[in-house]
Residue frames as qw, qx, qy, qz and C-alpha x, y, z in Angstrom:
[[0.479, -0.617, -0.020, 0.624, -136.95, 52.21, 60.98],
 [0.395, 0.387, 0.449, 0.702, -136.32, 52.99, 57.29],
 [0.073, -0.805, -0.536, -0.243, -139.58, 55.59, 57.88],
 [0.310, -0.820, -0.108, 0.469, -137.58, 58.04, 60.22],
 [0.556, -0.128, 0.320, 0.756, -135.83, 59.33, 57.03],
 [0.423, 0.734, 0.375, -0.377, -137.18, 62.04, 55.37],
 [0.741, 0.505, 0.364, 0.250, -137.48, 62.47, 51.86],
 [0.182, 0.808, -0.141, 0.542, -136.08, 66.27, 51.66],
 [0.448, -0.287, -0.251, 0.809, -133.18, 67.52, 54.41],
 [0.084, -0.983, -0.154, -0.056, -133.86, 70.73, 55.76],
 [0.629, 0.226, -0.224, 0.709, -130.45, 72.86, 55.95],
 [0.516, -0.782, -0.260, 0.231, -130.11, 74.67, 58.85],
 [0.248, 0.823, -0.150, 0.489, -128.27, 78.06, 59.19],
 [0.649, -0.676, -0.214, 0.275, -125.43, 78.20, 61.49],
 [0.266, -0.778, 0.131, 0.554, -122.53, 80.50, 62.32],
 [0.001, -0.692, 0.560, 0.456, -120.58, 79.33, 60.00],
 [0.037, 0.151, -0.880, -0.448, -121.65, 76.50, 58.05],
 [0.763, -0.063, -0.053, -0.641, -125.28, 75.24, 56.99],
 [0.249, -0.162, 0.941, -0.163, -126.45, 71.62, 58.86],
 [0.543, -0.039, -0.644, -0.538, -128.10, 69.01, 56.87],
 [0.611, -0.056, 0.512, -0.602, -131.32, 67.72, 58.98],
 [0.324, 0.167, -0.783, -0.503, -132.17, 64.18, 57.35],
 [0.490, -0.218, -0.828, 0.164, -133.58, 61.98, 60.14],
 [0.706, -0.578, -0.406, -0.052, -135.40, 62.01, 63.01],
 [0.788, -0.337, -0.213, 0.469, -132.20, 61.82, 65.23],
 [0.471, 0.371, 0.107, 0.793, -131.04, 64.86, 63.40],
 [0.041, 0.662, 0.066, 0.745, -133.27, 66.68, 64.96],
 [0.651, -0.737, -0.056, 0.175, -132.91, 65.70, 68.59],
 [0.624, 0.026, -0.102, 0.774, -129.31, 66.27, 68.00],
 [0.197, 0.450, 0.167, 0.855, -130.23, 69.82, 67.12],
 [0.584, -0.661, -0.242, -0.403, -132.93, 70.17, 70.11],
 [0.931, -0.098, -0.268, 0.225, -130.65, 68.97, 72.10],
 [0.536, 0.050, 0.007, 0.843, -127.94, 71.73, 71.66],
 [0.055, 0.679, 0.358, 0.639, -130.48, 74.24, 71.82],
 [0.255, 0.141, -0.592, 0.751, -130.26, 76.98, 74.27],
 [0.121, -0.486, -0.792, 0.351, -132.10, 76.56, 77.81],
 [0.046, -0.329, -0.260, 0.907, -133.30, 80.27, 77.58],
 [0.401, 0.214, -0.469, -0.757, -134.83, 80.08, 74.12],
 [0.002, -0.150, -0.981, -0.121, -136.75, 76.62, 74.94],
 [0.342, 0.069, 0.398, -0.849, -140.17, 77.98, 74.80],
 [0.784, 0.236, 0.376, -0.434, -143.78, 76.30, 73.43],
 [0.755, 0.586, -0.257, -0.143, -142.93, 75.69, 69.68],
 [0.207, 0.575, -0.789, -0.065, -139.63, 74.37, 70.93],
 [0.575, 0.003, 0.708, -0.410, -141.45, 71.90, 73.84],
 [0.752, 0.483, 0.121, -0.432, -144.23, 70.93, 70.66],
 [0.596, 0.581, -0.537, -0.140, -141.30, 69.89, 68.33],
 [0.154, -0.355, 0.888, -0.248, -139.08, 68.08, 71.19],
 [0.714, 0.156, 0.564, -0.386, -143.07, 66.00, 71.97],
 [0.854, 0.345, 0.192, -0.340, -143.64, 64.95, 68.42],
 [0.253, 0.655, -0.712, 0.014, -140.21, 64.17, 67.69],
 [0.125, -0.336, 0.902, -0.239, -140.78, 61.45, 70.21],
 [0.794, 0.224, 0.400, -0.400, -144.20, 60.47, 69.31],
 [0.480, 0.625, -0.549, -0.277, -142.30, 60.09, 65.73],
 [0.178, 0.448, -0.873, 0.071, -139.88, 57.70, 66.93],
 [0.271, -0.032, 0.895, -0.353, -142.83, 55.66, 68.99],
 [0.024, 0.310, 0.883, 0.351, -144.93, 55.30, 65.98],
 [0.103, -0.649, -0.718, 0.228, -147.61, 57.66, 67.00],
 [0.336, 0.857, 0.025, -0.390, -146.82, 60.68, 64.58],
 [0.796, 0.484, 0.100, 0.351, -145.37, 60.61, 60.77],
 [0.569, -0.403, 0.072, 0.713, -142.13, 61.91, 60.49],
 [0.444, 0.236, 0.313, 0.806, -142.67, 63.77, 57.72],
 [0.272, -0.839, -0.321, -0.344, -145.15, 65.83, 59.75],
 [0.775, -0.499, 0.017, 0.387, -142.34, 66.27, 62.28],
 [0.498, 0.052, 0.333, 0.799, -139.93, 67.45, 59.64],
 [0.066, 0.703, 0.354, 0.613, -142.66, 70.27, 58.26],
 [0.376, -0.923, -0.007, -0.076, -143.22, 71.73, 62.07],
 [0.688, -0.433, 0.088, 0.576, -139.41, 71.49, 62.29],
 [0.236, 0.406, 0.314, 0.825, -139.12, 73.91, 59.17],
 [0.220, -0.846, -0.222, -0.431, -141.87, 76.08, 60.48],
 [0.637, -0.751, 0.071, 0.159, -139.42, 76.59, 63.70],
 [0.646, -0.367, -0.041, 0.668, -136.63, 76.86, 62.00],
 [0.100, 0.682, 0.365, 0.626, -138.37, 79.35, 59.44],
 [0.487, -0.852, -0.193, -0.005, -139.86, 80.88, 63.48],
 [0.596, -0.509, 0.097, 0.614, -135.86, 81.24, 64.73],
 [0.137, 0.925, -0.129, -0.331, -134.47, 82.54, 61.44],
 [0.044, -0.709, 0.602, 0.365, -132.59, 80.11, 60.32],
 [0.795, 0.402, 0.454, -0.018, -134.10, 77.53, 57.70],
 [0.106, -0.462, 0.676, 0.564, -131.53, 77.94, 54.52],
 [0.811, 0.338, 0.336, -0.338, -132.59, 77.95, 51.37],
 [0.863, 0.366, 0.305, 0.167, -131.24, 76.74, 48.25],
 [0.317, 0.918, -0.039, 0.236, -129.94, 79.73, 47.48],
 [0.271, -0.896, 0.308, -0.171, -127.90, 80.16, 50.55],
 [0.827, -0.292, 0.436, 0.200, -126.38, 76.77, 50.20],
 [0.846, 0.312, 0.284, 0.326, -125.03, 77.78, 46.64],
 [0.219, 0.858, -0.140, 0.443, -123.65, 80.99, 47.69],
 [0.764, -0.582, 0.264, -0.091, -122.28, 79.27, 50.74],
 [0.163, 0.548, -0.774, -0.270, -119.97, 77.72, 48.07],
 [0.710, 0.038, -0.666, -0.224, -122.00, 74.70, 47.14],
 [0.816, -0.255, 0.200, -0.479, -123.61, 72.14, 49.41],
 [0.356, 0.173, -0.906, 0.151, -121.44, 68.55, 50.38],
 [0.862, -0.199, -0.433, -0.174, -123.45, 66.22, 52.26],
 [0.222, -0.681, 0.535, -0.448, -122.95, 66.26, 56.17],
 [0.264, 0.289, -0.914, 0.108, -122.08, 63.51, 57.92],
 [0.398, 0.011, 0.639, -0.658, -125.28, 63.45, 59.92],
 [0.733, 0.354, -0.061, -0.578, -127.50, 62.51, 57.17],
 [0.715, 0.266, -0.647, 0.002, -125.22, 59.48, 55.71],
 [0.106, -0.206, 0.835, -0.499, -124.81, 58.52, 59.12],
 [0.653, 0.126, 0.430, -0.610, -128.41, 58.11, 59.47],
 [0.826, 0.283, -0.205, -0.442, -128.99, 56.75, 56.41],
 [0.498, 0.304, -0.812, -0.012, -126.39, 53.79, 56.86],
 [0.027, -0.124, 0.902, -0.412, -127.64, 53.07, 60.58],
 [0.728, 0.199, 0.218, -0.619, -131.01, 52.92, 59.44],
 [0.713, 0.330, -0.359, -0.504, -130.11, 50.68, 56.74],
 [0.146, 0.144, -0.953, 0.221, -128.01, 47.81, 59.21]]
């Protein structure tokens, strides 16, 4: 289970604050909340190998690169930069979540 972590978070632009992406789960959460209007191929393609991910039958960390390249496609992939003009980067709770229920 360890394997659904990825090595780099992606930070995600939102209104108002940037979301750390760490896991797998992170990004159904985020698929999840997307809106119905805007689901189109590239979203479908991510949702599919998200789940092949989780059934062993694609690497996550190939998961995690087409999930950049979509959010890079939407506009809102955050880089470094924007997290240190954002007023510095803290560690969301989604990522240490994952990482402790992966580790029980």
């Amino acid at each position: 289970m360890a394997g659904n972590l990825f090595d780099r978070p992606l930070f995600v632009k939102r209104k108002h604050f940037i979301q750390e992406i760490g896991c797998l789960d992170d990004i159904f959460d985020f698929l999840e909340d997307w809106p119905e209007e805007k689901r189109d191929i590239t979203y479908e393609t991510t949702l599919g190998a998200c789940r092949d991910a989780v059934a062993g039958r694609f690497p996550p960390d190939v998961v995690r690169d087409n999930f950049e390249r979509f959010l890079q496609k939407n506009g809102m992939l955050a880089e470094i930069e924007d997290i240190h003009s954002s007023g510095g980067a803290s560690a969301t709770a989604t990522s240490a979540e994952c990482r402790r229920w992966w580790r029980s």
